[in-house]
C-alpha positions as CSV (number, residue, x, y, z in Angstrom):
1,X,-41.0,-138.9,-58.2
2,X,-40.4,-137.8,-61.7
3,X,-44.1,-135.9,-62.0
4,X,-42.7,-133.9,-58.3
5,X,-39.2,-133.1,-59.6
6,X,-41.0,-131.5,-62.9
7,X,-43.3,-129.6,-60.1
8,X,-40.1,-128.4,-58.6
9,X,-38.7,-126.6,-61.6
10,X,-42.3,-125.8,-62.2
11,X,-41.8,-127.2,-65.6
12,X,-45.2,-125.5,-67.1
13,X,-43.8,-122.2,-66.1
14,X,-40.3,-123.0,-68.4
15,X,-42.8,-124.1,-71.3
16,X,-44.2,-120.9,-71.3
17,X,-40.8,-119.2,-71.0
18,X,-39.3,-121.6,-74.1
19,X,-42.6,-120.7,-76.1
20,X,-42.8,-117.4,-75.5
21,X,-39.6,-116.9,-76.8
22,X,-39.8,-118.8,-79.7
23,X,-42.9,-116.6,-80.8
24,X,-40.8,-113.8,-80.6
25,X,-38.5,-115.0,-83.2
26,X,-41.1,-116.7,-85.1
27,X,-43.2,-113.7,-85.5
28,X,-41.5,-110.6,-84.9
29,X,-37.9,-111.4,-85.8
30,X,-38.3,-113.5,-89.2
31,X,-41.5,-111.5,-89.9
32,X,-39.5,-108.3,-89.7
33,X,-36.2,-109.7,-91.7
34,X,-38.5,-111.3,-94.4
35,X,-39.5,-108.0,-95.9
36,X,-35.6,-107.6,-96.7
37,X,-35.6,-111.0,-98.1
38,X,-32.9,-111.5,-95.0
39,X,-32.2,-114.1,-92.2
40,X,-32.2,-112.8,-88.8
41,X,-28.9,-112.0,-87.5
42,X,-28.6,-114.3,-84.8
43,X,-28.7,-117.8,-86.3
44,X,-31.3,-120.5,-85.5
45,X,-28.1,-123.0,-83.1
46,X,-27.6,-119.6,-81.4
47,X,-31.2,-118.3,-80.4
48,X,-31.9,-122.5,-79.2
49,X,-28.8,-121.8,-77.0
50,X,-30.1,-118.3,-75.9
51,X,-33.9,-119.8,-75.2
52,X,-31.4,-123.0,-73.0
53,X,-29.8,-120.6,-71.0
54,X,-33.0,-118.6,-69.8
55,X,-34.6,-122.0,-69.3
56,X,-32.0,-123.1,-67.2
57,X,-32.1,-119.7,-65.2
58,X,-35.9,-120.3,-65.0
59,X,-35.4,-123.8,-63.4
60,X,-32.5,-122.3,-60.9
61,X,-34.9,-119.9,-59.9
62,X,-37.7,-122.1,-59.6
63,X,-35.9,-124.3,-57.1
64,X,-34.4,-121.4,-55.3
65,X,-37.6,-120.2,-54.2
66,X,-38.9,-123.9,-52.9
67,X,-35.6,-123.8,-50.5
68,X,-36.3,-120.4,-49.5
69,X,-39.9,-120.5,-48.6
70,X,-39.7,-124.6,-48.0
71,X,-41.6,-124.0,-44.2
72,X,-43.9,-121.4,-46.5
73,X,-45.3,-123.9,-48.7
74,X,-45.3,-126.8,-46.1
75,X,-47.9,-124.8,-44.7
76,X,-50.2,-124.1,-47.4
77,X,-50.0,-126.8,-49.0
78,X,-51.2,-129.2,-46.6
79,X,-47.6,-130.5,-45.2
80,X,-46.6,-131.1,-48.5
81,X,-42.7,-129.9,-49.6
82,X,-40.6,-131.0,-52.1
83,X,-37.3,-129.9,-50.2
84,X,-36.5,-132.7,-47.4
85,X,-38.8,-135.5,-49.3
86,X,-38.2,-135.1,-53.3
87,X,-34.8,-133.7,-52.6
88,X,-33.0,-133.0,-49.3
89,X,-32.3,-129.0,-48.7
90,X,-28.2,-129.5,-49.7
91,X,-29.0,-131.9,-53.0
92,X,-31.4,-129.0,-54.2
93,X,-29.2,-126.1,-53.6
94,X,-25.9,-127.8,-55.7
95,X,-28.4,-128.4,-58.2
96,X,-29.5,-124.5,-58.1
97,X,-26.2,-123.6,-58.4
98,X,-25.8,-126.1,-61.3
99,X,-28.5,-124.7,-63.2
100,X,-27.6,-121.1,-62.9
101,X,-23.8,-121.7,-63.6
102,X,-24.5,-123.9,-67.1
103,X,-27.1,-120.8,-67.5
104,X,-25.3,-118.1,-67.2
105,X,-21.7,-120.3,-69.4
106,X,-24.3,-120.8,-72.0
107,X,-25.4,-117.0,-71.8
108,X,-21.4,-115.4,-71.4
109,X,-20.5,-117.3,-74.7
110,X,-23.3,-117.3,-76.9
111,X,-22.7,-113.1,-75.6
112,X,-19.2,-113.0,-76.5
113,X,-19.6,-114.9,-80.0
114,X,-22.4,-112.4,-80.9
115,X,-21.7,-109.1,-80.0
116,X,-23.9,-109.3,-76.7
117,X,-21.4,-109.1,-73.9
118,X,-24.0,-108.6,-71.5
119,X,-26.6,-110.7,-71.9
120,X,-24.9,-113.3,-69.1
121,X,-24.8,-110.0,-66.8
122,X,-28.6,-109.2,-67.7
123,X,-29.4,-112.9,-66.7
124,X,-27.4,-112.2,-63.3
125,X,-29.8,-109.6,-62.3
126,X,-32.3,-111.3,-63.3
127,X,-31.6,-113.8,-60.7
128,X,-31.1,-111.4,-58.6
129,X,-34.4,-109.9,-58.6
130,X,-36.5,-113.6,-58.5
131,X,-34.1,-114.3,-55.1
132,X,-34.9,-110.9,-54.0
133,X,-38.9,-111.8,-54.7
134,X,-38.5,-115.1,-53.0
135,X,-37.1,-114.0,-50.1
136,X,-38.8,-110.4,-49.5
137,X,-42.0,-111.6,-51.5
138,X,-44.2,-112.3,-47.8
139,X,-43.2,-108.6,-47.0
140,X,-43.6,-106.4,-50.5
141,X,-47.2,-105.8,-51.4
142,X,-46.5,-104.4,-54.4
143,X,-42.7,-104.2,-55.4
144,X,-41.9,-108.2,-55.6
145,X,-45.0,-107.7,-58.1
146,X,-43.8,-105.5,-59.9
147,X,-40.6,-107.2,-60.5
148,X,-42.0,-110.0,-61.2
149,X,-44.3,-108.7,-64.2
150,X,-40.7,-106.8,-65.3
151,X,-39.7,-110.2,-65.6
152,X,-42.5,-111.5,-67.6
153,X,-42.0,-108.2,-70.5
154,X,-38.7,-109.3,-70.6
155,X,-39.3,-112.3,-72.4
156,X,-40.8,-110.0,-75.3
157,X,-38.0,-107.6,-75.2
158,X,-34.9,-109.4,-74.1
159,X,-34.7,-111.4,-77.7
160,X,-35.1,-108.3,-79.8
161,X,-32.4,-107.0,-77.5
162,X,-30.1,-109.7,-78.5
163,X,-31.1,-109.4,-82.3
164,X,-30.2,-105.9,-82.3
165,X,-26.8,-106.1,-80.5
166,X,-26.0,-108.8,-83.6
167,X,-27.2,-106.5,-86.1
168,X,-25.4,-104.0,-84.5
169,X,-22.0,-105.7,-85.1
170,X,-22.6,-105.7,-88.9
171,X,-22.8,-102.3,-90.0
172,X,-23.1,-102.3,-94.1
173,X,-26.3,-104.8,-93.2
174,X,-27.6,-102.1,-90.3
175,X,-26.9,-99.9,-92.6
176,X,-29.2,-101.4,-95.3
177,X,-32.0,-101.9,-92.6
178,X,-32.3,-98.6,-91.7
179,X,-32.2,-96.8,-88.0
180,X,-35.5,-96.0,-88.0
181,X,-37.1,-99.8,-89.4
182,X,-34.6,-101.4,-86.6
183,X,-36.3,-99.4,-84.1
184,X,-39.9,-100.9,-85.6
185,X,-38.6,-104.3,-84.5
186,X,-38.0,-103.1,-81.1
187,X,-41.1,-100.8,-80.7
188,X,-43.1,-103.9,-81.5
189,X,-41.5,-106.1,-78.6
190,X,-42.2,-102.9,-76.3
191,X,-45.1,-103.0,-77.1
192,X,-45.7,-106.7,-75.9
193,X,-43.6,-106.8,-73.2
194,X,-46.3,-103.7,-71.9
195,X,-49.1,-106.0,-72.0
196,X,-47.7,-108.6,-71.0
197,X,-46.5,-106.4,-68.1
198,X,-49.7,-105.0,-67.2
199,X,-50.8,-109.0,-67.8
200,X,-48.8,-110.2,-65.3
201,X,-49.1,-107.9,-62.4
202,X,-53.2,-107.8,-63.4
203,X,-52.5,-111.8,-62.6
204,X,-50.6,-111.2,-59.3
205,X,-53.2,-108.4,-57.6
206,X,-56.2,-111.1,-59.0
207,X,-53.9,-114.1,-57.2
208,X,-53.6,-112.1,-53.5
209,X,-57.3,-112.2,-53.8
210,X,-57.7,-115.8,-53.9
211,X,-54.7,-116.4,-51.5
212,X,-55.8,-114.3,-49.2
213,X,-56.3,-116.8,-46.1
214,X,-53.2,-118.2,-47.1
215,X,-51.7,-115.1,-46.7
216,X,-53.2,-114.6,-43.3
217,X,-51.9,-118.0,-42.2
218,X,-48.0,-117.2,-43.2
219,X,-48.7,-113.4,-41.9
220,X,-47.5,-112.4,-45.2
221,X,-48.5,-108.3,-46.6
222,X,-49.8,-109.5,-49.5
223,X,-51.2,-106.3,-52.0
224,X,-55.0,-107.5,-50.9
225,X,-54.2,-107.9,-47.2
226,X,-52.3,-104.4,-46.8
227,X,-54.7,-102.5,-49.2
228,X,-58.3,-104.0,-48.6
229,X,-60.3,-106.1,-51.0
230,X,-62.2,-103.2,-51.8
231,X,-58.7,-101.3,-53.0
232,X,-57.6,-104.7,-54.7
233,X,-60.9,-105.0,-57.0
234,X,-60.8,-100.9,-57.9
235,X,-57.1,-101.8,-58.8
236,X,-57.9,-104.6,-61.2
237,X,-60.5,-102.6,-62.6
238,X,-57.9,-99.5,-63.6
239,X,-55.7,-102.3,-64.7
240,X,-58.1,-103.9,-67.4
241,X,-59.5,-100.6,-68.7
242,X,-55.7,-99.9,-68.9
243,X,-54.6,-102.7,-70.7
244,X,-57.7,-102.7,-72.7
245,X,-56.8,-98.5,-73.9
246,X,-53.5,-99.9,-74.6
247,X,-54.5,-102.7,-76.8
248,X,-57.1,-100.0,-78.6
249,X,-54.3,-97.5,-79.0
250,X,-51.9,-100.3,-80.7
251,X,-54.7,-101.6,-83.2
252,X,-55.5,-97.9,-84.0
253,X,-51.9,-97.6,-85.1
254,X,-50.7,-100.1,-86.3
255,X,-53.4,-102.4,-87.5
256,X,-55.4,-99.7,-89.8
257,X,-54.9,-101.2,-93.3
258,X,-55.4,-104.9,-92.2
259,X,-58.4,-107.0,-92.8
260,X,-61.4,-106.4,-90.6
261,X,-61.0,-110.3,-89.6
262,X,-57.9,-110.1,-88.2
263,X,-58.7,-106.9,-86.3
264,X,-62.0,-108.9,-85.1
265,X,-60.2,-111.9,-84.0
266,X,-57.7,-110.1,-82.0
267,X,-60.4,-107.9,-80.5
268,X,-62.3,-111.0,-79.2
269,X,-59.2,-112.8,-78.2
270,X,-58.2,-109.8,-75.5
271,X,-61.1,-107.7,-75.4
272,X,-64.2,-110.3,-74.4
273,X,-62.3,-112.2,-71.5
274,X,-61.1,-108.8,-70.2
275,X,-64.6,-107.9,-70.4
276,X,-65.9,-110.4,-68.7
277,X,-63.2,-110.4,-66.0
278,X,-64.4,-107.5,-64.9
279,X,-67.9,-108.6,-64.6
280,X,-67.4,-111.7,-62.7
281,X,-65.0,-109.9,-60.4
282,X,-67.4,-107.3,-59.4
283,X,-69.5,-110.6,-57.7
284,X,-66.0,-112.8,-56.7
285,X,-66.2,-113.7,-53.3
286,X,-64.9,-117.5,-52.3
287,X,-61.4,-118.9,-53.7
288,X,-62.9,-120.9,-56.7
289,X,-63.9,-117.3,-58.2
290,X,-60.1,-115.9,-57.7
291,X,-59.5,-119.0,-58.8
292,X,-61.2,-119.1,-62.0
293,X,-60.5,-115.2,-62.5
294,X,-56.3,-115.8,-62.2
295,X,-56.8,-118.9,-65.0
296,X,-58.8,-116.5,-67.4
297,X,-56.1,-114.0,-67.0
298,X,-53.5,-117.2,-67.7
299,X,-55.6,-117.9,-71.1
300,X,-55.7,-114.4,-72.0
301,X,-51.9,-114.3,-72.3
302,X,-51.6,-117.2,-74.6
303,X,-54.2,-116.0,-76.7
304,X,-51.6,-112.6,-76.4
305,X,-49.6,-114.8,-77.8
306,X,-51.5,-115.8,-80.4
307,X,-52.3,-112.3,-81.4
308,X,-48.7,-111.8,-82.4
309,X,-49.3,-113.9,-85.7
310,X,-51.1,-111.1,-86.5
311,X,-47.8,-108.7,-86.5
312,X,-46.9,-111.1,-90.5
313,X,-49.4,-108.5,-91.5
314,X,-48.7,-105.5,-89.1
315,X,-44.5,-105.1,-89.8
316,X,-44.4,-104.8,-93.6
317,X,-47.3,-101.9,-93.2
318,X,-45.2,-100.5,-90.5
319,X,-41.9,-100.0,-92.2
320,X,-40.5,-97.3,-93.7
């Protein structure tokens, strides 16, 4: 029972969400304020609240989406649904609602207290899109995708978003900073958030392509069904050698007077698995091969991740 409610909430999902956010702090927040000999503006008690509250909203979602597409997943997933056997449809929607009120309290005063009135409003639309996902997701080939990879780049840039606001609301230390080495901070996160954008919707076109007879048996318009497998592939294809340009373009620019070996490893972390997606989907035919191509593209995220403790030596060169 306990292992099904933390499939529920989708509990690796909110990992990724609480890590990814902590890496953002970690190694573009205190890497950027340590060249100042500063703190971050937002204190440590503060940012743990910020990284509850989009948690929370995570797990409110998360259950949201197993009420609304309960007969969905009954059906793919061999009779199996966690509304009406873990939890019965009413429990799990007051326990929605739960979640996303104690998400969004958490998100209005930590907001108020730091300058950031609207970071509970941002959360709100947030929610607002992932509903809209769940319940329209069978019927949009391409724009549940799309928000749903706008979600994922907002982990990178909501944080820095928050930072600045409470930077913002002390001027003489703003002030010190500079304009134009605030907007370095920012520019970096962007610049994440892309990939991971790119990432993500790479991961949902790859994921249509294993679902497919899933998708046929819930007569959903998934991007692969409505496009053709052949227009799926030649989209994943542009998407790597996008994502790839991208990642070339950032380590052109920013990571010129760095050691070769940190350049290396960040070129084998993204560029080899990107690589080699592209070979082994040009021959992907059964499930297990989507399969194994949607898990790459997982691992090639957290080594994204990992990449960023390379920015320690990217910020201080790219300040004024």
């Amino acid at each position: 029972m306990i292992k099904d409610f933390f499939e529920l909430i989708r509990w690796k999902s909110i990992l990724l969400v609480a890590i990814t956010l902590i890496i953002v702090r970690v190694f573009i927040h205190d890497c950027f304020y340590e060249v100042f000999e500063l703190s971050p503006a937002l204190s440590i008690p503060f940012y743990a609240l910020f990284v509850l509250s989009v948690v929370l909203l995570v797990a409110s979602c998360s259950i949201a989406d197993e009420i609304i597409n309960k007969d969905k997943y009954k059906s793919i997933r061999d009779g199996k649904s966690f509304i009406g056997t873990l939890l019965q449809e009413q429990t799990a929607k007051v326990l929605c609602i739960v979640l996303l009120v104690l998400s969004l309290a958490t998100a209005y005063t930590i907001g108020a207290l730091n300058g950031f009135v609207h970071l509970g409003t941002i959360l709100i639309v947030l929610f607002g899109m992932m509903y809209f996902c769940s319940k329209r997701y069978s019927f949009q080939p391409v724009a549940g995708k799309l928000l749903r990879a706008l979600c994922q780049a907002l982990l990178f840039l909501l944080p820095t978003m928050f930072e600045t606001a409470c930077l913002a609301n002390e001027p003489k230390l703003f002030e010190a900073i500079g304009q134009q080495n605030v907007m370095i901070m920012m520019v970096m996160s962007l610049c994440f958030g892309g990939f991971a954008f790119m990432l993500s919707l790479l991961t949902e076109i790859t994921a249509d392509l294993r679902d497919i007879d899933d998708s046929k048996l819930i007569n959903s318009r998934s991007f692969a069904l409505y496009f053709g497998e052949d227009a799926t592939k030649k989209t994943t294809y542009f998407l790597v050698v996008l994502l790839i340009a991208a990642t070339a373009f950032f380590q052109f620019r920013y990571y010129q007077a760095d050691k070769m070996i940190v350049l290396g490893g960040i070129s084998i972390l993204i560029y080899l698995p990107l690589l080699y997606f592209i070979k082994e989907m040009r021959s992907a035919k059964s499930v297990q091969d989507y399969d194994f191509l949607v898990k790459l593209l997982n691992m090639v995220f957290i080594s994204l991740l990992f990449a960023m403790t390379s920015l320690k030596y990217v910020i201080p060169y790219a300040l004024i």
